[in-house]
LOVOGU-113724 format. One record per atom (N, C-alpha, C, O): x, y, z; residue in one letter. Coordinates in pm, whole numbers, plus 32768, in hexadecimal, padded with zeros to 4 digits. Layout:
BEGIN
XYZa...
This chain:
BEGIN
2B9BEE19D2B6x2B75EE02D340x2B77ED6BD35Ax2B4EED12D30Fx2B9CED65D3ACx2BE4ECC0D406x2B76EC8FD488x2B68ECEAD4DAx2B3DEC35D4A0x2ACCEC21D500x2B35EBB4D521x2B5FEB58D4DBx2B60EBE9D5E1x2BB9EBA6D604x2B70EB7AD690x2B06EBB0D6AFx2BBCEAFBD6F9x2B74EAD8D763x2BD3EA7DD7BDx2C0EEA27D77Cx2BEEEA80D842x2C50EA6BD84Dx2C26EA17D8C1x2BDCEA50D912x2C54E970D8E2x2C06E94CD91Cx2C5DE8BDD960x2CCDE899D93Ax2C30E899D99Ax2CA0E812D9D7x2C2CE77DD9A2x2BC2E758D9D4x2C6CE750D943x2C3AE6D6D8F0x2C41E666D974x2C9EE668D9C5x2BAAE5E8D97Dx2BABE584D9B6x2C10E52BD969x2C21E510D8F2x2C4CE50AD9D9x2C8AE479D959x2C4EE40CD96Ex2BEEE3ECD9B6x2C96E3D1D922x2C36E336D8EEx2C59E2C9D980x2CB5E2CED9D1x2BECE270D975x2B8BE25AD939x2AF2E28AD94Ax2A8FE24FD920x2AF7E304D990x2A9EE347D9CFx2A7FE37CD972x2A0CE35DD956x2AB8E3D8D917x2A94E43ED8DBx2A2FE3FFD839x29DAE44BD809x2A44E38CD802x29EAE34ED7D5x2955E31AD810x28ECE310D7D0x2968E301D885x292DE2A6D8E2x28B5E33BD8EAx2842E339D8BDx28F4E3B0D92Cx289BE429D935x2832E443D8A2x27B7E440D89Bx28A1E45FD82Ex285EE479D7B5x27FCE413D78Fx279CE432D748x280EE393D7BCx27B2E329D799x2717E360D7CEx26AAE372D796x274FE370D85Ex26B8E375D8C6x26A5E406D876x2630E3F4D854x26C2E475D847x2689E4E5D83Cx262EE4F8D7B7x25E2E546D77Ex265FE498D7B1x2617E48BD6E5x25ADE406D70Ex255AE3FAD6B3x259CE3B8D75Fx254EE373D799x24CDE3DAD7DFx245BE3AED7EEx24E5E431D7F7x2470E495D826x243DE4DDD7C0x23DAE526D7BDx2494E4BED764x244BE537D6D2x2482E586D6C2x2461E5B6D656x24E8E5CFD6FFx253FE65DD6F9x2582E658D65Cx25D9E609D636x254AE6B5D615x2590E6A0D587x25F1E6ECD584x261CE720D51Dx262BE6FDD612x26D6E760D5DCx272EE6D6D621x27A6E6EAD633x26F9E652D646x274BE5F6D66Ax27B3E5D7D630x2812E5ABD672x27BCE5E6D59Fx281BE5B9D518x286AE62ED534x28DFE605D535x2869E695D548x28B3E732D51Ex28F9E740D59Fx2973E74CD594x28D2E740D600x2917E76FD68Dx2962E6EFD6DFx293DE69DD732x29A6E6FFD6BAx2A1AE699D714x2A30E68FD7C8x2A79E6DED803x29EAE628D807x29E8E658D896x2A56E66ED8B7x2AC5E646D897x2A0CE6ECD934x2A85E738D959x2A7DE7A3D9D2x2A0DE7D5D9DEx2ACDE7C8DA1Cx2AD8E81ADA74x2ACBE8C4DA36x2B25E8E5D9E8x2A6FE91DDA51x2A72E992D9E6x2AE5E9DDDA68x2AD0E9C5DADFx2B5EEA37DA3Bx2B8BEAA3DA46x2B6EEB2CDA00x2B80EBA0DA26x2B51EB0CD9BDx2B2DEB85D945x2AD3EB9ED8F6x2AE8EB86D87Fx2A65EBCED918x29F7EB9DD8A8x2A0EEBF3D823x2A63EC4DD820x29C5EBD6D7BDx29E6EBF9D728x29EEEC80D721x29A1ECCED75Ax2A43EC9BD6E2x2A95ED14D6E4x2AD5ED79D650x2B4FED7BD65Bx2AC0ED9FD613x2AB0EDBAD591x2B48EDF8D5B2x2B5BEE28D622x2B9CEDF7D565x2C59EE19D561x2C53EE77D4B7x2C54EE3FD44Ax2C4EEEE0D4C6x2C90EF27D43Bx2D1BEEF9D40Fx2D6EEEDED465x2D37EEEED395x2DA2EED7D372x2E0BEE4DD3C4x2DDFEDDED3E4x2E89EE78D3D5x2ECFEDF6D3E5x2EBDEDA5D481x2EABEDEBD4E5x2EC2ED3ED487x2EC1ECE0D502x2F2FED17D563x2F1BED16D5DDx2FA9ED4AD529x304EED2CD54Fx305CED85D60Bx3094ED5FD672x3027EDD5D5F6x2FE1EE0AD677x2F9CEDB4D6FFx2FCFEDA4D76Ex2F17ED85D6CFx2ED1ED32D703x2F49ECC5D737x2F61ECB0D7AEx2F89EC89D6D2x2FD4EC06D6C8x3047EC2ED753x3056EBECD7BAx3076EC86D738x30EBECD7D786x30A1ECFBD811x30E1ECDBD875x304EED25D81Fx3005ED15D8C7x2FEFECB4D8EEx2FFBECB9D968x2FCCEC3AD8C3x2F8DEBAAD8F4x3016EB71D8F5x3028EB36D960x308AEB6BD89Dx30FCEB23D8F2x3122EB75D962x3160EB45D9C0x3103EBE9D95Cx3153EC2CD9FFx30F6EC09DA79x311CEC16DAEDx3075EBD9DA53x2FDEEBC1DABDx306AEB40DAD7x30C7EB52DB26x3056EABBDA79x3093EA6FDAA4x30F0EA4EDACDx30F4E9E8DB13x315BEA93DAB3x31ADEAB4DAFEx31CBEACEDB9Dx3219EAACDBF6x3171EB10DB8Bx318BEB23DC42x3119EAC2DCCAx3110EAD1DD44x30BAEA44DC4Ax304DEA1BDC93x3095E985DCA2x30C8E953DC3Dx3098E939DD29x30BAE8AADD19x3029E86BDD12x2FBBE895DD36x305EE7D8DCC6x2FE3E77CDCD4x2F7AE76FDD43x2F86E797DDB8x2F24E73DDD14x2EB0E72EDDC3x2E4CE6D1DDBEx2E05E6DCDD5Ax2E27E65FDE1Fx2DBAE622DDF8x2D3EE633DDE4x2D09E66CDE43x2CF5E619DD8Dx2C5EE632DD75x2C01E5AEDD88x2C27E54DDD47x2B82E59BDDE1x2B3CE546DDF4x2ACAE565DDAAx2AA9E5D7DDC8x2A89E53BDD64x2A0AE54DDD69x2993E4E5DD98x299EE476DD65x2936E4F3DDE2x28D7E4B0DE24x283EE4D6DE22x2817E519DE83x27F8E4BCDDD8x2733E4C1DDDBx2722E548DD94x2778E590DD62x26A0E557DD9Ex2664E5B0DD14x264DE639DD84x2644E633DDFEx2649E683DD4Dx25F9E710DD50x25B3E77DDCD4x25C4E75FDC5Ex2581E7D1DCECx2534E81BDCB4x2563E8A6DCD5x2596E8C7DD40x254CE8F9DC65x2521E977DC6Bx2488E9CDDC56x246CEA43DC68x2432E951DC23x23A0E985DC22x2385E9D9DCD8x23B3E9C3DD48x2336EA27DCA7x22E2EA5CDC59x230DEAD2DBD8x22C8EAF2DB77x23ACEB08DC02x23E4EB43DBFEx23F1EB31DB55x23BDEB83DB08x2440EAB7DB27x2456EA67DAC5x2461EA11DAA9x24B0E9CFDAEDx2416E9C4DA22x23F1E955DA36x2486E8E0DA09x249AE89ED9A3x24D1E8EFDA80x251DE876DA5Ex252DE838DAF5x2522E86EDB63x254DE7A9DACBx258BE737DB2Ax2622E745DB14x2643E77CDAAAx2682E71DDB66x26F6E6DCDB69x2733E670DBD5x26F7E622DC20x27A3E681DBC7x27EDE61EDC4Bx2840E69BDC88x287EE6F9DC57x2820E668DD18x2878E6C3DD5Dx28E0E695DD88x28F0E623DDB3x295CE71BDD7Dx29CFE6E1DDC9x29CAE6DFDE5Ax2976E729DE8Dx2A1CE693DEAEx29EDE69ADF53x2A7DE6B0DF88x2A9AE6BFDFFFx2AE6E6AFDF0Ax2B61E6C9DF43x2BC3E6E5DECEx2BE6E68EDE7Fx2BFAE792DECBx2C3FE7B6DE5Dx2BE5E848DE3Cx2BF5E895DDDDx2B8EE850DE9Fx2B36E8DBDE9Ax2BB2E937DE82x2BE0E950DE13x2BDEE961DEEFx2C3AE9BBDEFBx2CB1E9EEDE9Ax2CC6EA61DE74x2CFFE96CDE7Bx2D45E960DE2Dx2CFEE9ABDD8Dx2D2CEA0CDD50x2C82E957DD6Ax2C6FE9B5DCCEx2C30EA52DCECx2C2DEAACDC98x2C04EA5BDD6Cx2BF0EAF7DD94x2C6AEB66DD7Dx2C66EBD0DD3Ex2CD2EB2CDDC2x2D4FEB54DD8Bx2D83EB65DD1Fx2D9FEBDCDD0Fx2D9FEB24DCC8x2D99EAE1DC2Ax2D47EB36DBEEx2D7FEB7BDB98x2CF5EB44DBFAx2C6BEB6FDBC0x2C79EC1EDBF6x2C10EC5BDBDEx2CAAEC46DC14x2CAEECD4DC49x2D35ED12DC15x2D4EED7FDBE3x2D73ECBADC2Ex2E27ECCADBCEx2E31ECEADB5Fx2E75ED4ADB3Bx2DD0EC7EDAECx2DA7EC65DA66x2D62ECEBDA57x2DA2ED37DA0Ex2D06ED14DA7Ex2C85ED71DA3Ax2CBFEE00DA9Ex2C7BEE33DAF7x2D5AEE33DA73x2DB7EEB7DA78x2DD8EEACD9F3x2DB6EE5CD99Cx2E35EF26D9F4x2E72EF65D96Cx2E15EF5ED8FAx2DA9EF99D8F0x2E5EEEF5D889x2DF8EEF9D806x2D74EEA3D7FEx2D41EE7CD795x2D3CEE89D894x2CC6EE47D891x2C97EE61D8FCx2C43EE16D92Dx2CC0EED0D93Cx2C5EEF2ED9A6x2BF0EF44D980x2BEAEF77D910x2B68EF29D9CBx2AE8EF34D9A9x2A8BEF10DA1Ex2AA2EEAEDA65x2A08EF72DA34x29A3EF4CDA8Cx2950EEDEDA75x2925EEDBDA02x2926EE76DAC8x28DCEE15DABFx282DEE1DDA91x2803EE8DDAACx27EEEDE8DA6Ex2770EDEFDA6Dx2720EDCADAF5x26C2EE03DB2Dx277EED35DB1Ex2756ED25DB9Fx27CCECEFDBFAx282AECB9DBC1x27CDECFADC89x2854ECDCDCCCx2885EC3DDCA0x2834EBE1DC92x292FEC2DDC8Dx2982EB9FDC87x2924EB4ADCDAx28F2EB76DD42x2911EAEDDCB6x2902EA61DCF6x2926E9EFDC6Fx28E4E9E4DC08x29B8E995DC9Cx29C5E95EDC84x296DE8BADC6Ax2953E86BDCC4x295AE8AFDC11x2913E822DBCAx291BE7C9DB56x296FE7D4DAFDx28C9E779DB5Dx28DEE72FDACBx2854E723DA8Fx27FFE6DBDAC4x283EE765DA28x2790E75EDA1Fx2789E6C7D9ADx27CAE68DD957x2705E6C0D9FBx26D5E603D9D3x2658E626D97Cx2644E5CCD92Cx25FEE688D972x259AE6CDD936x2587E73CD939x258BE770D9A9x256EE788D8CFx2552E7FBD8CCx24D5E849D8A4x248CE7EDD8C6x248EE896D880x2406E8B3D813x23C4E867D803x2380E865D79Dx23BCE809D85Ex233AE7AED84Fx22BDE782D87Dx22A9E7E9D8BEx224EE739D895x21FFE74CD8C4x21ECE707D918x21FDE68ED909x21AFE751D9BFx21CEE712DA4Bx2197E6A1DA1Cx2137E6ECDA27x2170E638D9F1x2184E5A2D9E6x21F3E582D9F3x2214E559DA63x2269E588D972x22D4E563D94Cx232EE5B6D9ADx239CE58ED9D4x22FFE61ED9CDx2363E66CDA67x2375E60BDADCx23D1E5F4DB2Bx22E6E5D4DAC6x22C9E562DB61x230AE4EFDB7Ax233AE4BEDBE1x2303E4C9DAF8x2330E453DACCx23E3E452DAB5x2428E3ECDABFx240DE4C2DA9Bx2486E4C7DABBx24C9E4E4DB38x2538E4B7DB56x2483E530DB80x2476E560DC09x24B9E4A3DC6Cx2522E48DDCAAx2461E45EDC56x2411E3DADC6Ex24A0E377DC70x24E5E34BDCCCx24A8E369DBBAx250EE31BDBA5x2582E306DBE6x25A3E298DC13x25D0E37BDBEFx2632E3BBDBFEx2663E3C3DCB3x26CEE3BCDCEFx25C0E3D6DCE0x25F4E40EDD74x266FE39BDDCBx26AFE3CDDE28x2681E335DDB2x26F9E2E5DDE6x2768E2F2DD7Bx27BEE29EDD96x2786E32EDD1Bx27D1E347DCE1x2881E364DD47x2885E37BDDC0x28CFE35EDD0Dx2950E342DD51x29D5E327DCE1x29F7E2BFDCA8x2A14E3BEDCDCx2ABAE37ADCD7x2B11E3EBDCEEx2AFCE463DD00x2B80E39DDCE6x2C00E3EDDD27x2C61E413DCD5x2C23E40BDC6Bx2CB5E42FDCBDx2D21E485DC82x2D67E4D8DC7Ex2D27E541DC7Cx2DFCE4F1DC7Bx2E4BE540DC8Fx2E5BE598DC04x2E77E56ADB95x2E41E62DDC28x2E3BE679DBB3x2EC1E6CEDBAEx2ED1E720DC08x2F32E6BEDB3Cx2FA2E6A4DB2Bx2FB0E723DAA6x301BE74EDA7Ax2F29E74BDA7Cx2F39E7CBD9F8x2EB7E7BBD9D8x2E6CE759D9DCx2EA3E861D9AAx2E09E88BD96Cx2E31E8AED8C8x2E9FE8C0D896x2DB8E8AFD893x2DBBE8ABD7FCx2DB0E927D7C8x2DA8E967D831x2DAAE975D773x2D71E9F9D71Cx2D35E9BED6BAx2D77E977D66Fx2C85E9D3D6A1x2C3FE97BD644x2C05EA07D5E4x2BEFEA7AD609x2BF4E9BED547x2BFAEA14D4EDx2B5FE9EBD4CAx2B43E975D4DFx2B1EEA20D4ABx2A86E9FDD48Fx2A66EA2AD40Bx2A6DEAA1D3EFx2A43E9D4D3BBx2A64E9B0D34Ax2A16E9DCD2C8x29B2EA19D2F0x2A17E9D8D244x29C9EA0CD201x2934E9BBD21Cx28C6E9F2D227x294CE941D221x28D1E8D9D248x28ACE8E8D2C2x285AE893D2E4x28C7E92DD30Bx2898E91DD37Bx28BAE8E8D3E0x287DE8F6D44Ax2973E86CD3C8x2992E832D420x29D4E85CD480x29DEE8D6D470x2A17E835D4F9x2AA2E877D537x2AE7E7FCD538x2ACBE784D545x2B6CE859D51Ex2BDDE7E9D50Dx2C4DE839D525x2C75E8ACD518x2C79E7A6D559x2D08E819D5F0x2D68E84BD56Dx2D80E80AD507x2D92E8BFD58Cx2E00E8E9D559x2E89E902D572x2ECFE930D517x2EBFE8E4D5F0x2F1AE8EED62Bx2F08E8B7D6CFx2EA3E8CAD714x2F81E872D6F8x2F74E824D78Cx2FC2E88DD7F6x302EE8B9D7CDx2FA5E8A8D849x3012E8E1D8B5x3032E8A2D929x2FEFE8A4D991x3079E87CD91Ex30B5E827D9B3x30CFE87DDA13x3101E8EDDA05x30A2E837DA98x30A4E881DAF5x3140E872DB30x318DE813DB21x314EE8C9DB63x31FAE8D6DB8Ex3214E904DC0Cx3279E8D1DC3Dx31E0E94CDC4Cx31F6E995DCD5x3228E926DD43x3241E948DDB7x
């Protein structure tokens, strides 16, 4: 069994810049989770990838690039305890993406409805929620998202991309 996740990676120099601030709040999955846009949350795959692999170039295939902004903090408390950054432009686009992706060999019901984000804290305690909440709320950047990743989650615990898909449409 394969713990797979499929997700559109920040690029740099943001995506350090994020992991910095998230491990700055205490989040001890800061080292393991690579910021990122979730499409897919973790997903357990029997046997071979080659399937999986073979739907996500046809997702990309038919999806063109799109810009993504992200701008200031939000929350999902009370609900759950995490902070992130929200996108304010590119909603749509990973709604799409994100609905494309999770057919065929990764069709599956949600726990809770898509909303695209980037989480900045997670499991932690409303101090360090606040305080990330806080930091963050002028937070700001831009980027054109050009391919999403398939991330393999690791015997340690890490994720680490396993394959790039360029977007093509």
């Amino acid at each position: 069994m394969t713990t797979i996740g499929v997700a559109i990676a920040i690029p740099q120099p943001w995506a350090d810049e994020l992991q910095a601030f998230r491990a700055s709040f205490g989040d001890p999955l800061a080292e393991a989770i690579p910021a990122h846009v979730t499409l897919a949350p973790p997903t357990d795959i029997p046997g071979s990838l080659d399937p999986v692999e073979e739907h996500l170039s046809g997702v990309a295939a038919a999806m063109a690039p799109f810009p993504l902004h992200l701008r200031g903090t939000a929350t999902f408390r009370p609900t759950s305890p995490v902070v992130f950054v929200a996108l304010v432009e590119g909603i749509s686009s990973c709604e799409m993406l994100a609905a494309a992706i999770r057919r065929g060999p990764l069709a599956q019901d949600l726990t809770f409805p898509y909303h695209p984000h980037v989480t900045v804290a997670h499991d932690l305690d409303d101090e360090a929620l606040d305080r990330a909440f806080d930091r963050l709320a002028n937070y700001r950047c831009e980027f054109e998202v050009e391919a999403f990743h398939l991330y393999v989650h690791g015997d340690d615990g890490v994720w680490r991309p396993e394959r790039t898909f360029a977007l093509r449409g």
